[in-house]
Each structure stands twice: as C-alpha cells, then as structure tokens.
N, C-alpha and C positions, 0 to 999 in steps of 0.2 A: 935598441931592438925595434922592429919593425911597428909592435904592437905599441909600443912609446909613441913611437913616431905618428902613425895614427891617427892618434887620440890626440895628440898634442899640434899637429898638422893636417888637418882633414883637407884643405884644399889639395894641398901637393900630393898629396899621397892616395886618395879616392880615385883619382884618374888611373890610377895605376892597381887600385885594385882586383879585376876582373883577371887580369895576367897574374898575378901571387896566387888566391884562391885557385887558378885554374892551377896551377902546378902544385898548391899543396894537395889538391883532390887527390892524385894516386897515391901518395903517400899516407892517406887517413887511412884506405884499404890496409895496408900492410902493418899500421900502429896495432900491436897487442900490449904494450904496456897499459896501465892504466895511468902512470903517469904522464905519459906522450899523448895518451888520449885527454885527458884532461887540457896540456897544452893545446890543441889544434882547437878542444870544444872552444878556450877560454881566447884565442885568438880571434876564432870566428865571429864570437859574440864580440870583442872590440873593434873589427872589424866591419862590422853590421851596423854597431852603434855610431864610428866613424861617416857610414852611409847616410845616415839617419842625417846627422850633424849636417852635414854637407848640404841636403836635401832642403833640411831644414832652414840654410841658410841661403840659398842660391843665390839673394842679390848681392850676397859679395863674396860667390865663386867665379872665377876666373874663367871656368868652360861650363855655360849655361845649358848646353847639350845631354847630360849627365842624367839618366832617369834612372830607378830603382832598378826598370826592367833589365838596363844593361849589365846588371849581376842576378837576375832573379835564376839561369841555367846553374851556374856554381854556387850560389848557393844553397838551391835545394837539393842538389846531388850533395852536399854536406848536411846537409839537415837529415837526406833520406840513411844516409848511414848512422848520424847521432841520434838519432830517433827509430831506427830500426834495430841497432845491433848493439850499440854502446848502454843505451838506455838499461839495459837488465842487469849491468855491475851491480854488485853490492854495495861498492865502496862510496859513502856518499857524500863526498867531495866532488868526485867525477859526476855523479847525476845533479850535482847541484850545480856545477859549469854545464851542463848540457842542457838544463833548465834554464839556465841565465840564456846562454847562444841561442835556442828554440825562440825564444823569446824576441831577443833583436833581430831573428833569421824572419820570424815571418811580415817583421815590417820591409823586408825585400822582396817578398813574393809577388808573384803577379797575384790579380784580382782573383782570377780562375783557378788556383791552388789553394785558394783560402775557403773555395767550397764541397 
C-alpha cells in the first residue's frame, strides 16, 4: 500500500507526494462513509508524517529542493475539510484519525496559516 510504502521509504516516495494528495482531494468531497473517511484522515496523517521525516532528514535526501511549502496547498484543502465537516461524527475512531492527521497536517502549513 502506498501508505506502507511511505513510512517505510520517505525518500522515494515524498517527491511524489503533492501529485497523490492532489488527486486524492476530489475524492475526500465525495467520501460519506465513515470508514473511507477514516482511511483518507489516517493516510493524510502518514503522509504528513512521511514529510516530516523527510524534512527532518534532508542531508540524506536525494532532492534537497523539497520544502514543507511544496504540499502546504493539498494539504490544507484536506485539513479544511477534516476539520470543517468530518470533525462532527460521533464515531470516535474517525475523530481520533482526524486528530492524529490535524496533527502531522499542521507541521506542513505555512507560517501564515498557523495564525
């Protein structure tokens, strides 16, 4: 799974994050399950955390080019939806992956969304 792969390969796979995110965003509109929403919260936030990693490590990522801001647009169009719409389930597995993702999302923010 993509979300394996990830976490388990953050170089090869971060570069290519901005294009997956951007195509999972129309699809989060249309998620009414709660368990499909649950998947995309719980992906995001591996996803985020893969950034982090990356970030974190950059003297031994391969494209030193790589800044937060270059995912900071998809990911807060996902954040604006798991924090606007999803947040009010009841079901609290779902609010606790969207807790977890909120989480790892805002260490992708730009400076000027965090005020």
């Amino acid at each position: 799974s993509d979300v394996l792969l990830a976490m388990q390969n953050v170089f090869s796979v971060v570069p290519h994050l901005k294009d997956l995110m951007g195509r999972m965003l129309p699809m989060m509109g249309a998620a009414r399950q709660e368990n499909i929403r649950w998947v995309f919260a719980t992906t995001f936030a591996r996803f985020c955390e893969s950034i982090v990693e990356y970030l974190a490590n950059m003297e031994k990522a391969p494209n030193k080019s790589i800044k937060k801001e270059d995912f900071a647009g998809e990911v807060y169009s996902a954040y604006e939806v798991m924090f606007t719409v999803w947040l009010q389930t009841k079901e609290p597995k779902l609010r606790l992956a969207i807790v977890e993702a909120v989480g790892y999302m805002t260490h992708c923010f730009s400076p000027s969304r965090l005020t």
